[in-house]
DSSP file (Angstrom, degrees, kcal/mol; ACC not computed):
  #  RESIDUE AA STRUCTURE BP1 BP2  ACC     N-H-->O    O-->H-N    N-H-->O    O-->H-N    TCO  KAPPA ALPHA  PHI   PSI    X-CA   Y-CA   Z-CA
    1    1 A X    >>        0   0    0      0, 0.0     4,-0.7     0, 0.0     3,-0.6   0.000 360.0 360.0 360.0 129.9   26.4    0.6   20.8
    2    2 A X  T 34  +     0   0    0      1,-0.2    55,-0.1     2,-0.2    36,-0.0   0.953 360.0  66.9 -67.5 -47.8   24.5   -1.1   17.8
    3    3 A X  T 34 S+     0   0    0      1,-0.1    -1,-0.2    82,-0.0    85,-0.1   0.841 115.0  35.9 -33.4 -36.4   28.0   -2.2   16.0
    4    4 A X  T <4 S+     0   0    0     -3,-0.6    -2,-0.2     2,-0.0    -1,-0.1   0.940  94.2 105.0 -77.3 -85.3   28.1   -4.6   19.5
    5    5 A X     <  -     0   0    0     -4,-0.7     2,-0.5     1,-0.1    -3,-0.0   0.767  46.4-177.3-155.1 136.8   24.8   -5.3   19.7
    6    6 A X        +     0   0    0     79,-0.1     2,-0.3    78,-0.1    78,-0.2  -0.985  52.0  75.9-140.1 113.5   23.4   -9.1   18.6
    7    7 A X  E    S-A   83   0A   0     76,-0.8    76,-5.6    -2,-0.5     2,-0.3  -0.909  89.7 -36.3 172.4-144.9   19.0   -9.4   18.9
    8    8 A X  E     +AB  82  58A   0     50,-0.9    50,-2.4    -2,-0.3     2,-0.2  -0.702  48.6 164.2-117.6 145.6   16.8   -8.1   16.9
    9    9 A X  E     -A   81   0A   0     72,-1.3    72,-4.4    -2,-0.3     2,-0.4  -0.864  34.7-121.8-152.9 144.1   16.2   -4.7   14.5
   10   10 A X  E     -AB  80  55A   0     45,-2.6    45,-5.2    -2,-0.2     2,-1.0  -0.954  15.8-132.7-122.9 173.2   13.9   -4.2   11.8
   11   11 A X  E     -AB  79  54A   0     68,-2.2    68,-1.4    -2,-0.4    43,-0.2  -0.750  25.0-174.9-113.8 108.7   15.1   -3.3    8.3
   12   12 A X  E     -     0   0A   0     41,-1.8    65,-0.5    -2,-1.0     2,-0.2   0.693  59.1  -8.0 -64.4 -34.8   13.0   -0.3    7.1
   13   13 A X  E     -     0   0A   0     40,-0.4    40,-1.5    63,-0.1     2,-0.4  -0.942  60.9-145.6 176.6 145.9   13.9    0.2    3.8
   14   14 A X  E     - B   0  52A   0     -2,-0.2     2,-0.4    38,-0.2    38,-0.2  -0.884  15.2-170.5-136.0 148.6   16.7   -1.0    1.0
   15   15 A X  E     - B   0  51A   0     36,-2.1    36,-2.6    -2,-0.4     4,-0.2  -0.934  21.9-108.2-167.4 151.3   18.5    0.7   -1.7
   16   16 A X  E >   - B   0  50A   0     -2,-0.4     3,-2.0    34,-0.2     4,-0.4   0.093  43.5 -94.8 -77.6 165.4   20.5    0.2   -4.3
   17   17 A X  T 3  S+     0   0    0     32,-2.2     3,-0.1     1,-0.3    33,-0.1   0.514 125.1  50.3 -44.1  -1.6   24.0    1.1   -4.6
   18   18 A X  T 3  S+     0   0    0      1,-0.1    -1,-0.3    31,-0.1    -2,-0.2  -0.397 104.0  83.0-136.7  44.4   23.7    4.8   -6.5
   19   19 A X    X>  +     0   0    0     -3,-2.0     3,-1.9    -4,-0.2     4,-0.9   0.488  45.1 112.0 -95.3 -26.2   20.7    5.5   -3.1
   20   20 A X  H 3> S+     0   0    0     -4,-0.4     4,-0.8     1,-0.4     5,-0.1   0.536  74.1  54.9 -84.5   5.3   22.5    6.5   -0.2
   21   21 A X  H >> S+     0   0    0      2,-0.2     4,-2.5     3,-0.1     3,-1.0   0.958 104.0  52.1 -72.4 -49.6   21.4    9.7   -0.1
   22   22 A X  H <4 S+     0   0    0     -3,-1.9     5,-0.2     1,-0.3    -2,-0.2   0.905 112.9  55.4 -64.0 -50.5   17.8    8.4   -0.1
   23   23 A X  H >X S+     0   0    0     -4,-0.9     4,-2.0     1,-0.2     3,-0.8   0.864 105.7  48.6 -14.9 -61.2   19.3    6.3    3.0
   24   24 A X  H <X S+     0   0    0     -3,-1.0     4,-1.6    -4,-0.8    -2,-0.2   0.782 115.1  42.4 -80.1 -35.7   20.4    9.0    4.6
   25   25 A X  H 3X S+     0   0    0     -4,-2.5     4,-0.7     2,-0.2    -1,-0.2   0.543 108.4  55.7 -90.7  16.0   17.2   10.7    4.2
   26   26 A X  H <> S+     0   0    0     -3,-0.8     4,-1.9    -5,-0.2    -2,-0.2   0.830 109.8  50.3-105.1 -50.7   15.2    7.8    4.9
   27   27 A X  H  X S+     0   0    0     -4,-2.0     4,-1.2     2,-0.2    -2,-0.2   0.589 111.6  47.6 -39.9 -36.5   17.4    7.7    8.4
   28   28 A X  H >X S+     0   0    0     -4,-1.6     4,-0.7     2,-0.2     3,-0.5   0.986 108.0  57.6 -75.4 -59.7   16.7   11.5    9.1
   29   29 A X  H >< S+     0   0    0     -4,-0.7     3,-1.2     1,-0.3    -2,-0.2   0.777 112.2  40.2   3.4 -80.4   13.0   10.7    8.3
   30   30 A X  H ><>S+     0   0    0     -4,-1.9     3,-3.7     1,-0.2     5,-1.2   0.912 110.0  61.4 -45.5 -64.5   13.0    8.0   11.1
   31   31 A X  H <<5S+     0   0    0     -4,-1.2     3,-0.4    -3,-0.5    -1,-0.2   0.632 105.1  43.6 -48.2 -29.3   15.0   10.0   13.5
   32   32 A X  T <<5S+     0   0    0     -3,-1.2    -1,-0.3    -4,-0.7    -2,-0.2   0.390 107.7  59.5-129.4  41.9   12.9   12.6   13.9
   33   33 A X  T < 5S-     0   0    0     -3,-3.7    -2,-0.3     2,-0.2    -1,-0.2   0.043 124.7 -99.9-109.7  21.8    9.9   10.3   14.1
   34   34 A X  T   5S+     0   0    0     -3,-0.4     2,-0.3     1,-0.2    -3,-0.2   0.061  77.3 131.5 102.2 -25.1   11.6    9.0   16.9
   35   35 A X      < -     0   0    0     -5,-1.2    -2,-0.2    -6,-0.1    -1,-0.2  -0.800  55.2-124.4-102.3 133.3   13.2    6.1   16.0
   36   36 A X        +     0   0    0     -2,-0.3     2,-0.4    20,-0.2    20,-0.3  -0.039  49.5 168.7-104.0 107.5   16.9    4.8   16.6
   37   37 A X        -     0   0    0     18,-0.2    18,-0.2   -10,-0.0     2,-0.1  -0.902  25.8-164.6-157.1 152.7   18.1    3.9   13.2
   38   38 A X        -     0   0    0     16,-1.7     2,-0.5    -2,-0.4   -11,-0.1  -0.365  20.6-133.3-130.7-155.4   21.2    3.1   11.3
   39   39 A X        -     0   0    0     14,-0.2    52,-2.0    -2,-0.1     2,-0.6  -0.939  25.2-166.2-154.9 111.4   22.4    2.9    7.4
   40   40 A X  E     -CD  52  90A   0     12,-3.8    12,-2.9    -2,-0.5     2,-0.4  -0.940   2.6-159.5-121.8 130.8   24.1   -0.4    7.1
   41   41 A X  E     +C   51   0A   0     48,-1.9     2,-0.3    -2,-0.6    10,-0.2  -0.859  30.5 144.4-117.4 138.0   26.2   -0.5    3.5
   42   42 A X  E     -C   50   0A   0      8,-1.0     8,-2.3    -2,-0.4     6,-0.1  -0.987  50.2 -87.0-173.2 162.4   27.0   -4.4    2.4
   43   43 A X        -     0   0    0     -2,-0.3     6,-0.2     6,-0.2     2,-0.1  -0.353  38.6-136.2 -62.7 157.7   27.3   -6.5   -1.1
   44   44 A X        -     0   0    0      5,-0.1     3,-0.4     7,-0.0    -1,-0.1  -0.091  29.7 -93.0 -91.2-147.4   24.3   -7.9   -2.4
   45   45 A X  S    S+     0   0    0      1,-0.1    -2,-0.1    -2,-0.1     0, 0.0   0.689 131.2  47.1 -68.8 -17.9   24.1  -11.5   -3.9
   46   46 A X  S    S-     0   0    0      2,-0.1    -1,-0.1     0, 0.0    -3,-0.0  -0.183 127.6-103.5-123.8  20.0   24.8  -10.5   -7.3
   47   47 A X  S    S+     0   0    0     -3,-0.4     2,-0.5     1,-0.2    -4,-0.1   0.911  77.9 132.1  72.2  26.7   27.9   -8.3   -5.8
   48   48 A X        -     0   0    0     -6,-0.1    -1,-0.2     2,-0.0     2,-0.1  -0.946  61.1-116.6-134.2 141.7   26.3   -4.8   -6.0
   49   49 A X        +     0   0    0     -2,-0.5   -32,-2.2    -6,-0.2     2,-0.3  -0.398  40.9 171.3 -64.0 146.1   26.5   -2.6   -3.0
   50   50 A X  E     -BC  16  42A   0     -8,-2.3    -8,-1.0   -34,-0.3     2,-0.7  -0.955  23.0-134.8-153.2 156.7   23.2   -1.7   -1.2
   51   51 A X  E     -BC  15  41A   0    -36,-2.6   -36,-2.1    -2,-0.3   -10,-0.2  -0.934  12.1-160.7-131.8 163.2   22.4   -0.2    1.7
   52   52 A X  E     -BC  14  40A   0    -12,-2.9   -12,-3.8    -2,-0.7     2,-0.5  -0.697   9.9-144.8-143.4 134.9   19.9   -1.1    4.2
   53   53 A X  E     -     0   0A   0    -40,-1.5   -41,-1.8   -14,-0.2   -40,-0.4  -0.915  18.5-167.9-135.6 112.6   18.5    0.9    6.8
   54   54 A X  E     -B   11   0A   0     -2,-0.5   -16,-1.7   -43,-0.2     2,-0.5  -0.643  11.3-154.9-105.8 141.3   17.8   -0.6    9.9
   55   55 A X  E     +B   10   0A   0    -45,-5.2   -45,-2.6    -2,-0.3   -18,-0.2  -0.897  47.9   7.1-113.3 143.3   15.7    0.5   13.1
   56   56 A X  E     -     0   0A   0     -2,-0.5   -20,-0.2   -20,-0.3   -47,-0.1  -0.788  37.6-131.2 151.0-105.0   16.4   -0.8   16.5
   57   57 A X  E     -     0   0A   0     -2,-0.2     2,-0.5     1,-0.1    -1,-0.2   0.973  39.8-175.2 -70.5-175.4   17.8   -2.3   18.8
   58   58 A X  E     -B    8   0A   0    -50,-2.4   -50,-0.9    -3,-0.1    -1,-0.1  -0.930  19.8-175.9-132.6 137.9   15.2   -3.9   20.1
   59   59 A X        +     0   0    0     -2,-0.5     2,-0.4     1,-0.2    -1,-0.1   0.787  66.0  12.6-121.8 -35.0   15.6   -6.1   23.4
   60   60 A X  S  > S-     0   0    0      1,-0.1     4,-0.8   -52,-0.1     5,-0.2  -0.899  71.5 -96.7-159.3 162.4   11.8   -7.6   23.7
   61   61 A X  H  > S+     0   0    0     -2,-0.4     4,-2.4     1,-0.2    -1,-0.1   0.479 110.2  56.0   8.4 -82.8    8.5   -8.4   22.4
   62   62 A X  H >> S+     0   0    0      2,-0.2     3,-1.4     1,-0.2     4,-0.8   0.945 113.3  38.3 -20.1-106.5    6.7   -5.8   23.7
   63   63 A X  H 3> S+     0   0    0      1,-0.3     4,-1.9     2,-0.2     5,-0.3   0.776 111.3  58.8 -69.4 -42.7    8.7   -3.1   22.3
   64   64 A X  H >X S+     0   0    0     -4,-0.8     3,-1.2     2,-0.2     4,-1.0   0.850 108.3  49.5  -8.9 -75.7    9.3   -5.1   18.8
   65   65 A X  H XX S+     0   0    0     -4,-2.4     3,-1.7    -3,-1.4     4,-1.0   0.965 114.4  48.0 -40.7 -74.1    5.1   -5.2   18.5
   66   66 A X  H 3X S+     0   0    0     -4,-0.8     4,-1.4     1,-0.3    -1,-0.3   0.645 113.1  45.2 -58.0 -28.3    5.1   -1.3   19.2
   67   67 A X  H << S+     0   0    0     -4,-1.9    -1,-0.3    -3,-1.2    -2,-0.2   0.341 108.6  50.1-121.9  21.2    7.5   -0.5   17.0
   68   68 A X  H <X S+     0   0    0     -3,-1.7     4,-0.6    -4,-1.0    10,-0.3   0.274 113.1  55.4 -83.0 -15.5    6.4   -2.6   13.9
   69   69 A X  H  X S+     0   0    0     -4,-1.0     4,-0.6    -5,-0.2     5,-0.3   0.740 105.7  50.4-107.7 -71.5    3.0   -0.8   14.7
   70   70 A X  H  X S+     0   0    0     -4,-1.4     4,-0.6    -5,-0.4     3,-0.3   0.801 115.4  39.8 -57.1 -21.6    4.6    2.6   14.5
   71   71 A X  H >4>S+     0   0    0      2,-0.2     5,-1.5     1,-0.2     3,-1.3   0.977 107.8  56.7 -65.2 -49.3    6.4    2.1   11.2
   72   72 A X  H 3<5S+     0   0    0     -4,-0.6     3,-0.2     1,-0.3    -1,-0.2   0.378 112.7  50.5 -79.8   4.9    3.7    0.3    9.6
   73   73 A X  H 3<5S+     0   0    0     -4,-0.6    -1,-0.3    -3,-0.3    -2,-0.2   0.453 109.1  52.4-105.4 -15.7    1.6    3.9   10.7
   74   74 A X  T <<5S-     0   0    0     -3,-1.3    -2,-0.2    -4,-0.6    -1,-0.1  -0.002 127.4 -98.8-106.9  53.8    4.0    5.7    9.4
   75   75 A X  T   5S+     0   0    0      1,-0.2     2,-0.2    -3,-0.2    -3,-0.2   0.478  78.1 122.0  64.4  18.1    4.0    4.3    6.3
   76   76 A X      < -     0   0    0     -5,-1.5     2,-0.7    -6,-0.1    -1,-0.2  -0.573  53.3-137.0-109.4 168.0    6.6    2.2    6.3
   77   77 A X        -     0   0    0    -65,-0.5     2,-0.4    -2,-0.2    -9,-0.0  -0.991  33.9-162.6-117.4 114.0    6.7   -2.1    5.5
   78   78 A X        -     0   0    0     -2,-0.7     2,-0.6   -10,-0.3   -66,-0.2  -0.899  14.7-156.5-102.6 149.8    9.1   -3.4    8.2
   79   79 A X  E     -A   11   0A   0    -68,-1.4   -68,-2.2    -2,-0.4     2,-0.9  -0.875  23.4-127.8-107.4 131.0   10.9   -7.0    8.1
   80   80 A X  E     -A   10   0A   0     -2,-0.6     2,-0.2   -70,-0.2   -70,-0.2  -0.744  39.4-179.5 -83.6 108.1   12.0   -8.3   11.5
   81   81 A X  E     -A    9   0A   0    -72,-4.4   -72,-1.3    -2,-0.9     2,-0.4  -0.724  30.0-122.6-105.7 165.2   15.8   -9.3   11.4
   82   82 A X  E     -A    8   0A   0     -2,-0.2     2,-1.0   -74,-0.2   -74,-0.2  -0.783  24.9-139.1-100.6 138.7   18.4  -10.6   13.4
   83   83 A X  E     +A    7   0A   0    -76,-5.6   -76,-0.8    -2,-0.4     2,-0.3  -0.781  22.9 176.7-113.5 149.4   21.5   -8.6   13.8
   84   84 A X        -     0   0    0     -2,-1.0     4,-0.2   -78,-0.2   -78,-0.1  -0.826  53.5-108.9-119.0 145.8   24.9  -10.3   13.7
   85   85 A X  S    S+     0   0    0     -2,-0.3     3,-0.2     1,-0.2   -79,-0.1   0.483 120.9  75.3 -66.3  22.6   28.3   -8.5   13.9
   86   86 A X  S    S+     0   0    0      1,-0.1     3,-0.3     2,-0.0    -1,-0.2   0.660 102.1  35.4 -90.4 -30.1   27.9   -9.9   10.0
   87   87 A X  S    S+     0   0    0      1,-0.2    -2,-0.1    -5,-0.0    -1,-0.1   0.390  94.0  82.5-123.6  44.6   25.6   -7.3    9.4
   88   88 A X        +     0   0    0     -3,-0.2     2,-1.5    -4,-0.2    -1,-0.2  -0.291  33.9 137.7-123.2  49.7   26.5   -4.5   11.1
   89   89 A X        -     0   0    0     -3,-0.3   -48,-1.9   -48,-0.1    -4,-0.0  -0.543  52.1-150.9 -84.4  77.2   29.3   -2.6    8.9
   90   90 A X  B     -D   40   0A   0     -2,-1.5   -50,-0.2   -50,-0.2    -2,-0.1   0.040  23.4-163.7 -57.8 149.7   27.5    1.3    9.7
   91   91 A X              0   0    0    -52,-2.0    -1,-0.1     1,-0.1    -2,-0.1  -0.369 360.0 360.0-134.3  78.3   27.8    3.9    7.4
   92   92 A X              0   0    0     -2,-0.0    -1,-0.1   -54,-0.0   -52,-0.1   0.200 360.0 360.0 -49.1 360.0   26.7    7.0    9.9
């Protein structure tokens, strides 16, 4: 279960609070390119909701490389994160 889950995800694609449909379609997008992905809703710095859509997890190297490779061919810029139970509040 990701909500448990403490390693490493990358975060695919961010959007501001009045997005989360584009979230949610960014999340079907992924899904049925294959990839494991979740819609994570949190404050920003400045106190404005965004939500974050994160793919993973992801348990070692290996599949990390391969699936930084497959975004970045499907068009996507991923950042490599760590996930905490800080930053796992789902919005499925």
């Amino acid at each position: 279960n990701f909500r448990r889950y403490r390693g490493n995800c990358f975060s695919a694609y961010r959007f501001d609070e009045k997005a989360d449909k584009d979230a949610d379609n960014t999340k079907a997008k992924l899904a049925l390119l294959g990839f494991e992905a979740v819609v994570l809703t949190a404050p920003s710095q400045n106190n404005e909701v965004v939500h974050k859509v994160r793919v993973g997890p992801l348990t070692d190297d290996a599949q990390i490389m391969k699936t930084k490779n497959d975004l970045v061919k499907n068009g996507f810029k991923p950042i490599l994160v760590r996930a905490t139970l800080n930053n796992t509040n789902t919005n499925n």
